[in-house]
BADREN-65087 format. One record per residue (C-alpha): residue in three letters; y, x, z negated. Coordinates in nm, 3 decimals, m for minus. Layout:
N
<node aa="ala" py="Y" px="X" pz="Z"/>
...
This chain:
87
<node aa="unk" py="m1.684" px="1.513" pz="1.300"/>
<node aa="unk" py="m1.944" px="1.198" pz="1.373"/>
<node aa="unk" py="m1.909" px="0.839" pz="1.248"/>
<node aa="unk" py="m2.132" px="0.766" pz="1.014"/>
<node aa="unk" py="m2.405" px="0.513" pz="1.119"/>
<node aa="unk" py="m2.317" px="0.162" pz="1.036"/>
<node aa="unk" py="m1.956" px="0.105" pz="1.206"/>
<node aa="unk" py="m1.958" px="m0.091" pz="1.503"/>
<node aa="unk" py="m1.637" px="m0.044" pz="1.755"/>
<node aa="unk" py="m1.575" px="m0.463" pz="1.883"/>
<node aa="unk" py="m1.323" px="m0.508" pz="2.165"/>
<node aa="unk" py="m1.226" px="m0.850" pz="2.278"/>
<node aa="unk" py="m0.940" px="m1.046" pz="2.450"/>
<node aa="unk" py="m0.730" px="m0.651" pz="2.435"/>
<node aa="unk" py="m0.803" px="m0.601" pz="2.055"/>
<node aa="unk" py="m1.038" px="m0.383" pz="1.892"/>
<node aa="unk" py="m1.177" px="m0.380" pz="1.579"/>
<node aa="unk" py="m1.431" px="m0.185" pz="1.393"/>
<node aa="unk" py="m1.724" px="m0.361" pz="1.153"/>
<node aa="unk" py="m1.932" px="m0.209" pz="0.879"/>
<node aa="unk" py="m2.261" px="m0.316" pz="0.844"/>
<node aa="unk" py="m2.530" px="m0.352" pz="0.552"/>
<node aa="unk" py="m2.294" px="m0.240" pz="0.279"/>
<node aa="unk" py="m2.446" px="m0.274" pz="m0.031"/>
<node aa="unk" py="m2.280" px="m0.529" pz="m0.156"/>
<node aa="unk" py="m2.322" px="m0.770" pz="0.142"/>
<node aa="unk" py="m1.908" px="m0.771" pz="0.246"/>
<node aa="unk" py="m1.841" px="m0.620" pz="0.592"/>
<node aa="unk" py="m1.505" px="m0.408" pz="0.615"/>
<node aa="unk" py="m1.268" px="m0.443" pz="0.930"/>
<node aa="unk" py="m1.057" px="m0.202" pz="1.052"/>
<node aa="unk" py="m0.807" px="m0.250" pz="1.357"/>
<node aa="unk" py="m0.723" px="m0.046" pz="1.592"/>
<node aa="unk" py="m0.498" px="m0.012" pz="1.811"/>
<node aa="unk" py="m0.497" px="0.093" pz="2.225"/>
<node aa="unk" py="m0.492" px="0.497" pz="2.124"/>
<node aa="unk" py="m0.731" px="0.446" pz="1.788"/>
<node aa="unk" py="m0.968" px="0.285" pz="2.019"/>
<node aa="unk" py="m0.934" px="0.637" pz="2.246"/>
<node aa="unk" py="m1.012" px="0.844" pz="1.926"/>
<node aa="unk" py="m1.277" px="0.640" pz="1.797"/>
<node aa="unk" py="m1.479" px="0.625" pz="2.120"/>
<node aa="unk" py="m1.420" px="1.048" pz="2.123"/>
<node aa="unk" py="m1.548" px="1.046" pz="1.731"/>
<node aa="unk" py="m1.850" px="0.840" pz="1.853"/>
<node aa="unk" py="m1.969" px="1.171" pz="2.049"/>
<node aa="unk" py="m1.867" px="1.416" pz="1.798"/>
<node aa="unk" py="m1.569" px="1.499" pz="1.882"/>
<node aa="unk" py="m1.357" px="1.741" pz="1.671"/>
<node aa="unk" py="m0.962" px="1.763" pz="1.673"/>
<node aa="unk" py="m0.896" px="1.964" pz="1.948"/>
<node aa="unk" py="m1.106" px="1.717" pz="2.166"/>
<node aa="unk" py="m0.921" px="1.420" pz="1.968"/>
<node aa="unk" py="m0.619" px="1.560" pz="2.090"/>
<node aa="unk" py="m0.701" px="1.658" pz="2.437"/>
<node aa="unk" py="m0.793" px="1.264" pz="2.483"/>
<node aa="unk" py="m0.461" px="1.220" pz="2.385"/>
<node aa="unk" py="m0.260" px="1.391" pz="2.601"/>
<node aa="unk" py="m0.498" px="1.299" pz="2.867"/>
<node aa="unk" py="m0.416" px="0.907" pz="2.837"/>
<node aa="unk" py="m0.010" px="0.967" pz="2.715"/>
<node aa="unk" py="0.245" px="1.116" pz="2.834"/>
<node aa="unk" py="0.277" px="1.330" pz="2.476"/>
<node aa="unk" py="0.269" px="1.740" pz="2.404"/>
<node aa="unk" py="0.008" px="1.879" pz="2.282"/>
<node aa="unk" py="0.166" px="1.900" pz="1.921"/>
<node aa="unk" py="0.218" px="1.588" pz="1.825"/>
<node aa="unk" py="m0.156" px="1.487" pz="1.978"/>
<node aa="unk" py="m0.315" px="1.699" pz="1.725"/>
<node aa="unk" py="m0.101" px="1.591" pz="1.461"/>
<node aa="unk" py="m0.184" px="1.210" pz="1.560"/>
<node aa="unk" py="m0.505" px="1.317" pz="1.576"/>
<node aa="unk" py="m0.527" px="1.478" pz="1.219"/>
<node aa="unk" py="m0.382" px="1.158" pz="1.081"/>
<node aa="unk" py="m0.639" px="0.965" pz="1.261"/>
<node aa="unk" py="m0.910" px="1.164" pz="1.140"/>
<node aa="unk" py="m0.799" px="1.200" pz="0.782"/>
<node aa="unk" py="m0.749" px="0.824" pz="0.758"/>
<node aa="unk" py="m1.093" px="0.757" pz="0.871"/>
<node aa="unk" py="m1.221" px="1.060" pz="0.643"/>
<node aa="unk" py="m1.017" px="0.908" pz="0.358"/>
<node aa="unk" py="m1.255" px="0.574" pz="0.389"/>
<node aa="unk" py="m1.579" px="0.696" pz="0.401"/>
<node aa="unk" py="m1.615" px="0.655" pz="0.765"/>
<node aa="unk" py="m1.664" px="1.027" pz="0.904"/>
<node aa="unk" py="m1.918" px="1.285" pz="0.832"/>
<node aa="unk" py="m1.839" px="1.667" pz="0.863"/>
């Protein structure tokens, strides 16, 4: 999985959000994240698939391996569920 080109990750002042540029229709979308989406995201940005999401997870938390992935599939299937991912 890859972020498609056109979302830029912005952190400032401990808060992160994430810009689309040049839609089509001149708007931008926003989308927040928080301390762990931020984690993910950065992972997505080299192409990373679940297993990596995951292992960034438990890497940074103090969480099993389970629930990573399963944070991580609900991560990724938001993202996929907005246009934002590419297989």
């Amino acid at each position: 999985m890859k972020i498609k080109d056109g979302y830029i990750l912005k952190e400032f002042g401990g808060e992160a959000v994430v810009i689309e540029s040049g839609t089509a229709n001149g708007r931008s979308s926003v989308i927040e994240l928080n301390e762990s989406g931020i984690i993910l995201w950065k992972a997505l940005e080299k192409g990373a698939n679940i297993d990596a999401l995951a292992a960034a997870l438990t890497a940074e938390y103090d969480i099993d391996a389970a629930t990573a992935k399963q944070d991580a599939e609900k991560f990724a299937e938001t993202l996929q569920n907005a246009g934002v991912l590419t297989d």
